[in-house]
N, C-alpha and C positions, 0 to 999 in steps of 0.2 A: 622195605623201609628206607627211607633217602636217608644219605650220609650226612652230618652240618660239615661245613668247610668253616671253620672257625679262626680267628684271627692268632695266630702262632708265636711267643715270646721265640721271636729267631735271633734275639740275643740274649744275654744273661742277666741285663736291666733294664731291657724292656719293658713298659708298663703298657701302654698302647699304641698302637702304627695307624699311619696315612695311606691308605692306598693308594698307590701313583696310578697303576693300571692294570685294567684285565687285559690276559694275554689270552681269555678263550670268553666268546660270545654264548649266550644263552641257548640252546640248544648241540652245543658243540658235544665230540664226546670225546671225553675223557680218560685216563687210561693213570693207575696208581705212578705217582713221579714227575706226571707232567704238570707244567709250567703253570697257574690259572694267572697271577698276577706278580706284580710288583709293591713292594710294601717298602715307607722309608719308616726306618728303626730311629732308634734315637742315636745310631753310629751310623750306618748307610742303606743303602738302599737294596733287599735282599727276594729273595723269590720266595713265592707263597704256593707249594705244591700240593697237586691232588692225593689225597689220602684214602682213594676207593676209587674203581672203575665204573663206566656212567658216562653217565648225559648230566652236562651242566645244565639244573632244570629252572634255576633260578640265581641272579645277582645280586643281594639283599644291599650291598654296601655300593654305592656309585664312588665312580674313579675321585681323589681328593679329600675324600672323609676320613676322618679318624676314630679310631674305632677301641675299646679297650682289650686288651688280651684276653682269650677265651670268648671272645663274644663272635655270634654267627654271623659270618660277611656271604654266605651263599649255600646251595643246597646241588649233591649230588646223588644223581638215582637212574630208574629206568626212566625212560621216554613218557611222557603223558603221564607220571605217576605223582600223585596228590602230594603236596608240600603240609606238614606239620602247621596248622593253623590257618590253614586254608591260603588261598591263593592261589593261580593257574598257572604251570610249568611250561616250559617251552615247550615245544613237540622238536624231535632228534631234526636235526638239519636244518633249522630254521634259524640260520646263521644271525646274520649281523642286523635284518631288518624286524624290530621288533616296532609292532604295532600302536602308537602312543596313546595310554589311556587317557578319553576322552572326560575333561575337565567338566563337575558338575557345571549348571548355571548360577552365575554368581545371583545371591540375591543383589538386588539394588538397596546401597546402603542409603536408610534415611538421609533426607538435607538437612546439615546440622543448621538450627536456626543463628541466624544474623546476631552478632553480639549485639547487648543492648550500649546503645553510646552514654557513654555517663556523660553529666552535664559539665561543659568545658568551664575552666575556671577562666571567667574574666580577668580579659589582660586590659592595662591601660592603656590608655586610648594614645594614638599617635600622637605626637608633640608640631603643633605646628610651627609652618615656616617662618623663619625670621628674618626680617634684614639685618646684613651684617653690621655690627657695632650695636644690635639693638639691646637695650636694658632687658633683662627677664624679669617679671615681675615674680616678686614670691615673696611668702610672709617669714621674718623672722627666723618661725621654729622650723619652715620649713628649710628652709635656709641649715639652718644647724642639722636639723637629721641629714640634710644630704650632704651636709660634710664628712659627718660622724661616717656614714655608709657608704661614702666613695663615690655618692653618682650622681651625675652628669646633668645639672638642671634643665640645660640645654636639650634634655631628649626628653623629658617628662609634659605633658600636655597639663595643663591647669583647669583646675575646675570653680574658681572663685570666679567673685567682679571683675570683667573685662579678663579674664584667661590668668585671672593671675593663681600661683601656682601654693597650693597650704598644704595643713602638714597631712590630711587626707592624701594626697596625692605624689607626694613622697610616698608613706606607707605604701601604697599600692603600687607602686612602682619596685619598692623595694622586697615586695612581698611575692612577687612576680615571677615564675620556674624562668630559671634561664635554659635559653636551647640546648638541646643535647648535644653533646660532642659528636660527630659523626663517628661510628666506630671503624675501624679498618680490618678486612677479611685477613686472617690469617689462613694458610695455606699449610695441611697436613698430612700425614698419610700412615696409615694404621698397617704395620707389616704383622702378619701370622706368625706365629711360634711355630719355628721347624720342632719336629722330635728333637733333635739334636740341641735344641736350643733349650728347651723344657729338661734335656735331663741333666744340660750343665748347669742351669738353674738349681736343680734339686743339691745336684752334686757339690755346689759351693758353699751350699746351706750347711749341708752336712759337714764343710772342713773349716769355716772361718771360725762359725761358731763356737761348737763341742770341742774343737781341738785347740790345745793350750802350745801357740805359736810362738816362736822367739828366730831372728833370723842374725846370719854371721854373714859377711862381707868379704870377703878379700881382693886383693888385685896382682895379678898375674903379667908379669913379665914374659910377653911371647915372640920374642924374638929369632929363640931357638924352635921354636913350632915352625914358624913364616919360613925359617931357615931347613927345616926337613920337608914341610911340604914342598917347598920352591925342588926342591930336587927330586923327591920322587916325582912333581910334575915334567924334569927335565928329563929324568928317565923315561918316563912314560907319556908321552906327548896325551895320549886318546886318553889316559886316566880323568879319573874326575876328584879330586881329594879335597874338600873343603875345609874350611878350620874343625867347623862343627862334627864332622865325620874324626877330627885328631880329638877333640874333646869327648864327645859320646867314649873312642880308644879307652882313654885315659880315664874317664870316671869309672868306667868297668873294672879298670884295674884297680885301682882305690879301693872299692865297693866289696874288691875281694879281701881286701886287708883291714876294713871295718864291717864286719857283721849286724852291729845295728844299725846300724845308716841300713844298708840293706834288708829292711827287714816290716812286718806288716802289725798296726795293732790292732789284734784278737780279742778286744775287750776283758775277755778274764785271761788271757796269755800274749806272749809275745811271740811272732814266730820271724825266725830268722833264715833266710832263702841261699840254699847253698849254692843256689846257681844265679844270674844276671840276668835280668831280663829289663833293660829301659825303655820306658816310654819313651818317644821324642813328640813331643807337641807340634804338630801342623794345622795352619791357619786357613781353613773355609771358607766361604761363604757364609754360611751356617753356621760357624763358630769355630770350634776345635777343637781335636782327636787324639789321639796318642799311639801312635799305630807304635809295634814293640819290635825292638831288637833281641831277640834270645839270644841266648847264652854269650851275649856281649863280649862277655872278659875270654871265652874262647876262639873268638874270629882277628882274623887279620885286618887292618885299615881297610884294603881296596871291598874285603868284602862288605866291613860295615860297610863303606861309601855304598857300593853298587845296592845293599839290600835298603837304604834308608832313601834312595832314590824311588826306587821302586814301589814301596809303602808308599811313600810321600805321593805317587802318583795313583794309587790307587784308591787314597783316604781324598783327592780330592776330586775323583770322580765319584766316591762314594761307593766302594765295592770291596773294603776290605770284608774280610768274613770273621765272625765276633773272636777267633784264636788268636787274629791279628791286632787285636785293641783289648783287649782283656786279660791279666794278669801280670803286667808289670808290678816291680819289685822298686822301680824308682823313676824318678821323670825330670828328664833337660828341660826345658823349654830353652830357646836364644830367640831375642828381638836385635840380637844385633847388626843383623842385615836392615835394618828402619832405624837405623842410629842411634838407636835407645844405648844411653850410658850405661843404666843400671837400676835393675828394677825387684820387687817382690812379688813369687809365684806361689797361689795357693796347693796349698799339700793336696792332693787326688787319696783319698784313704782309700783302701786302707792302708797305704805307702805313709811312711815315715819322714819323708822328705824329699824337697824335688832344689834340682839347681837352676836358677835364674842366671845366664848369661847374658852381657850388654858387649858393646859394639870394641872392636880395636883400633887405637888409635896413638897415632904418634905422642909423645907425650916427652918432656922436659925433664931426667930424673937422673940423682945426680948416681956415678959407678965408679968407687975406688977413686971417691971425690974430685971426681971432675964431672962437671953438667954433660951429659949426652943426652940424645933422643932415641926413647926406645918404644918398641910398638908396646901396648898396654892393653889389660884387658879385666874388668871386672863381675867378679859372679858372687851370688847371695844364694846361700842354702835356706831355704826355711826347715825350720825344726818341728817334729812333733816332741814336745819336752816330758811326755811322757813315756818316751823311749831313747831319747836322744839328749843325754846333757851337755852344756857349754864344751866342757874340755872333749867332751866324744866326739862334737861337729868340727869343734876344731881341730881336731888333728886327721879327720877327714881330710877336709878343706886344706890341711897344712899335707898332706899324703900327696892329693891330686895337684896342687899350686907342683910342689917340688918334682913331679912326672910331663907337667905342661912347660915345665923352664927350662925340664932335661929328658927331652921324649926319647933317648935311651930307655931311661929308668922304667921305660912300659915293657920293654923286653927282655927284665932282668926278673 
């Protein structure tokens, strides 16, 4: 009895995949483990493995299609042996050249008959030539409608004694389709929904809506950040330490000192996460991911830096695997590398709240009253207010602001 090779949820919200590629032709054989295709999920692009030994005896699904979870993309069995529903299997070794089924003959569609021409509606007859200076002849009334209607006695042809112009011929001139505008092609182009794109679709739906949002603002004095990164880069020339790698540090730390901030809603409960785990938002092609730092609050800088590089490159070739984007506990997003000042980020549920950081920049502010120039920096929490109240995000907000001005305070 052939095996179905059925389309696999290889992540945990998965609904349906695109088949990028078969990795084994019709006839091939098979072995439990191996490789048959490529599938893009609605996070990356993962392998779709044989689940029985065999001869690949059919491909039900072509490279590109999409298909829903649970449904049959091919069939494994013995060589030559009959497919459920009929249909003729490869025979064992009959790799790559499969024989193209010959197309019935098309009927010849009827000739649709010639529209019938409706009968054109009489236009007024040209207006003859005049010499210049010459009088137009026209009566009275007709004289007044073509004032009232704006047109031009001079282009109307007359139909009275010696071409003079009455109010027949006003009417008809006035009654007359003016030409159509010419219209001008517009030029468009219809782009496909990635997975990816479809389930941050869904996913939006689900948090702008249902969840009852309110967001908090602050602004951060990061002086002393620029000031410790600058030297652990001076220590360490090959390091890589970016702001965002001291901020991810730092909200972990926070995170650990506010339990609901950290924490997921369970519909009838609340559950509160004794460990870190942040998402960080990276930007695709295909839109955006969240590959996760664990246990955040227990790593050192250089390791976030080094592990959020590494995610970062693996989420945009599309190869993280679903443990590396699945279970965050809260989520950064920063546009402040594209100069984005400051912006609002929707909450990913079932997280409670994510941090929207905007870009650093010199700024005018006065310290122990006098004007200086200090580097600046602004981030908005959005709130889910059914676990997070005003004074809770704030002193969030007010935890991690006071760990960013004094990046000590992350080691104490």
């Amino acid at each position: 009895m052939p095996t179905k090779v059925v389309m696999e949820a290889l992540s945990p919200t998965m609904e349906e995949g695109r088949l990028v590629e078969w990795k084994k032709a019709e006839g091939d054989a098979v072995a439990t483990g191996d490789v048959l295709a490529e599938v893009e999920t609605d996070k990356a692009v993962m392998e779709l493995v044989a689940r029985a030994d065999g001869t690949l005896l059919k491909r039900v699904v072509g490279e590109g299609d999409t298909v829903p979870v649970a449904e049959v993309v091919g069939w494994i069995g013995e060589a030559g042996e009959e497919i459920p529903g009929g249909g003729a299997a490869a025979p064992a070794g009959d790799a790559k050249a499969e024989a193209p089924t010959p197309e019935a003959p098309k009927a010849e569609a009827p000739k649709p008959e010639a529209p019938k021409a409706e009968a054109p509606q009489a236009a007024p007859a040209a207006a003859p030539a005049r010499a210049e200076g010459e009088r137009i002849k026209a009566s009275p009334v007709a004289r007044r409608i073509a004032d009232e209607r704006g047109l031009d006695l001079g282009q109307i042809a007359g139909s009275g004694p010696e071409g003079r112009i009455i109010k027949r011929d006003v009417e008809s001139a006035a009654s007359a389709p003016a030409a159509a505008p010419a219209l001008v092609a517009s030029g468009f182009q219809d782009v496909a929904l990635s997975q990816m794109r479809k389930a941050i679709a869904r996913r939006l739906v689900q948090s702008i809506g249902p969840i009852p949002t309110f967001y908090l603002t602050a602004e951060v004095d990061m002086e002393r950040a620029a000031e410790a990164r600058a030297a652990l880069l001076a220590r360490d020339p090959d390091g890589k330490f970016s702001f965002n790698d001291i901020i991810i540090r730092a909200t972990a730390a926070a995170l650990r000192r506010h339990s609901f901030v950290n924490a997921w809603w369970m519909d009838d409960r609340i559950r509160q996460w004794h460990d870190v785990h942040i998402g960080v938002a990276v930007a695709i092609d295909e839109g955006l991911i969240t590959p996760i730092v664990r246990h955040a609050d227990r790593k050192g800088l250089r390791e976030i830096a080094t592990e959020v590089r590494e995610l970062a490159g693996r989420a945009r070739a599309k190869r993280l695997q679903p443990e590396e984007y699945t279970g965050a506990t809260f989520t950064i997003s920063n546009l402040g590398m594209f100069g984005i000042d400051d912006f609002t980020a929707i909450i990913n549920p079932p997280e409670v709240g994510i941090l929207a950081v905007g870009r650093i920049e010199p700024k005018p502010v006065v310290v122990d009253g006098a004007v200086v120039v200090r580097r600046r920096m602004r981030m908005t929490l959005s709130c889910d207010h059914r676990v997070i109240d005003g004074a809770t995000g704030a002193q969030f907000l007010q935890t991690l602001v006071g760990m960013l001005e004094n990046p000590l305070a992350m080691v104490l």
